[in-house]
Every structure is written in structure tokens, then in C-alpha cells.
N, C-alpha and C positions, 0 to 999 in steps of 0.2 A: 696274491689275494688283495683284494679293496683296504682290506683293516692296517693290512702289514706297509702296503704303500701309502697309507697315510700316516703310517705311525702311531696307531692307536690300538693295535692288537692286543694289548691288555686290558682294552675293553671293551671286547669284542660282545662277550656276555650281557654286557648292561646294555650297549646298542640295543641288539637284539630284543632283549624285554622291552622298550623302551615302548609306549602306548602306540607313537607315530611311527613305528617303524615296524612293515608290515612284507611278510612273506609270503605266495600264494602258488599254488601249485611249482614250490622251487625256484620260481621266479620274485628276487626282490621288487617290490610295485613301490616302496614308501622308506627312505631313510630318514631319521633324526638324528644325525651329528651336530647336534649345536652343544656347545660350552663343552669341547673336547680339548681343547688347547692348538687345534689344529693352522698351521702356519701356512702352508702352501700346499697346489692342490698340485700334485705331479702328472705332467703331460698324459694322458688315454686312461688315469685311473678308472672313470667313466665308462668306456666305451665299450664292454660285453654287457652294460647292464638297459637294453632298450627299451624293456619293460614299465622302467621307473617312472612314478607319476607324482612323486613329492618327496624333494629334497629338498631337506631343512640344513644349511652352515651355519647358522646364524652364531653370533656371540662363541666365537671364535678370534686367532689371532691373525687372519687371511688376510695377505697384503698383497697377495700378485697368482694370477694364474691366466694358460694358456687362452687365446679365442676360443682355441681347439675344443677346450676343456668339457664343453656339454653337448658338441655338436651330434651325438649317437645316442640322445635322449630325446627320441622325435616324438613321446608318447606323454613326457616329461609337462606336468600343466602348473606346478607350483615348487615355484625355487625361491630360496630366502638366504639371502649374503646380510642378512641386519646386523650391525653389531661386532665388526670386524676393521683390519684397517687399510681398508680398498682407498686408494688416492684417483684410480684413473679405469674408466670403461670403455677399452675398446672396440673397435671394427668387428664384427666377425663373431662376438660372443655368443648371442642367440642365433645364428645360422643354424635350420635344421628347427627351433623348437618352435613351431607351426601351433601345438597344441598350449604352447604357455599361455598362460590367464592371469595368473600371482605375479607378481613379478617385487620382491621386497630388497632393498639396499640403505636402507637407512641406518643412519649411525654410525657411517662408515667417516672417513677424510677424502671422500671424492672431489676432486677439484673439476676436471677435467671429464665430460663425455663427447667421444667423437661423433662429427656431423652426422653419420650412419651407421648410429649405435642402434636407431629403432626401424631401420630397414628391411628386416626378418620377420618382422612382427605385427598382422594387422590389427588386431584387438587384443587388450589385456583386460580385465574385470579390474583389477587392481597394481598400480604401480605406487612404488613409494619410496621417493629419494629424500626423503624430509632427514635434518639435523645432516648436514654432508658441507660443505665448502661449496659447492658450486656457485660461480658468479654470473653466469649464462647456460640456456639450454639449447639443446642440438635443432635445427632444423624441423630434421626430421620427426621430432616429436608432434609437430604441429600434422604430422598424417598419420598417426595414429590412433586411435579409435580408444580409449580408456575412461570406463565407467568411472572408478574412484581412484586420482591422481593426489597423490602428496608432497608436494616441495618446501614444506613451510621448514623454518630453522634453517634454511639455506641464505647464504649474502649475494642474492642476487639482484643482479644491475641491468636496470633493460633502457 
């Protein structure tokens, strides 16, 4: 089960109430796991759940997880890693989420994003890497399509 492979099955109950986290015909559509204490996200915990349309880690302790990690949430339109202690965004992460819009990672210790970290992705309404390390951005961000872009609080050098 999701709870148990994340290691938060003792609160399982408070998820669930939780305003954003939403159930629908059996099908989870809406998680809020932020500020669960959550460290790593283990390889497919994700992938029976294709329905999901917003997943919230935010302000967590998340410091590494697979490309893999979201690739069977193609329905998937708002994700939020803010507040966690992400160092590096690889290749391969948004593969598959066609529908993402949201796109939040701020506050994190990002150093590093790979050249074709936004390769997956033509349009986001919102991206926001603001407060992270970054010293340069990827290429590829320059062919993306993003309504409201956040970098500020980054040391970056162009």
C-alpha cells in the first residue's frame, strides 16, 4: 500500500481528511502529503495510481527519488516538491506528464538541472525554482512555453 511504502501509515487517517486530498468514485484524484516527514520516495510507489491530478510533497525531507518516480501519472496536472532537500533534477522526471501545468520546487538545495530536464513538457501555467542554488539554467527551458516562471533567490550567473 502507498501509506506503508512511504512510511507514513500512522497517518493514514489525517491524509485522508486532509481538505486537498481527494477520493472519487475509488479512485484517488488529489494527494496532500506535505509536512509528513517523508525522506524518499521508493521506486513505482506511484504507478497504480493514474488517475491522480495533484500531488502535493511539499515541506518534507525529500532528498532523492527515481526519473521513474511519476512516469504513470499522465493525468497528473500539479505537483509540488517545495520545501524539501532536492540537490539535483534529472533527465527523465516529467516523462509521461503531458498534462502538468503546476510545476513547484522551490526551497529546495537544487544545484544542478539537467540539459533536458524540460524536454517532456510543452506548456506549464506555473513553474517555480525560486530560493534553490542554481547557478545556470538548462537550455531547454528556453522552449518551453511558461505563463508564470520563478527563479529569483537563486545565484545565478549568465
Amino acid at each position: 500500500m502507498l501509506f506503508t511504502r512511504l512510511g507514513i501509515e500512522e497517518k493514514k487517517k489525517e491524509i485522508l481528511s486532509r481538505e486537498k486530498t481527494e477520493i472519487l468514485d475509488d479512485k484517488i484524484i488529489s494527494l496532500d502529503f506535505s509536512n509528513l516527514g517523508i525522506e524518499t520516495i521508493p521506486m513505482g510507489v506511484f504507478d497504480e495510481y493514474s488517475d491522480l491530478i495533484y500531488l502535493d510533497l511539499s515541506d518534507n525531507e525529500i532528498y532523492d527519488f527515481s526519473a521513474s518516480t511519476f512516469k504513470y501519472l499522465e493525468n497528473l496536472t500539479y505537483l509540488n516538491l517545495s520545501g524539501n532537500k532536492l540537490r539535483r533534477l534529472n533527465s527523465g522526471i516529467f516523462r509521461g506528464l503531458s498534462k502538468l501545468r503546476i510545476l513547484k520546487f522551490s526551497d529546495n538545495e537544487i544545484e544542478h538541472l539537467d540539459h533536458d530536464i524540460f524536454d517532456d513538457i510543452e506548456h506549464l501555467d506555473v513553474l517555480d525554482l525560486s530560493n534553490n542554488d542554481l547557478e545556470s539554467l538548462p537550455d531547454s527551458l528556453e522552449e518551453l512555453d511558461v505563463d508564470e516562471f520563478n527563479i529569483s533567490q537563486n545565484p545565478l550567473k549568465f
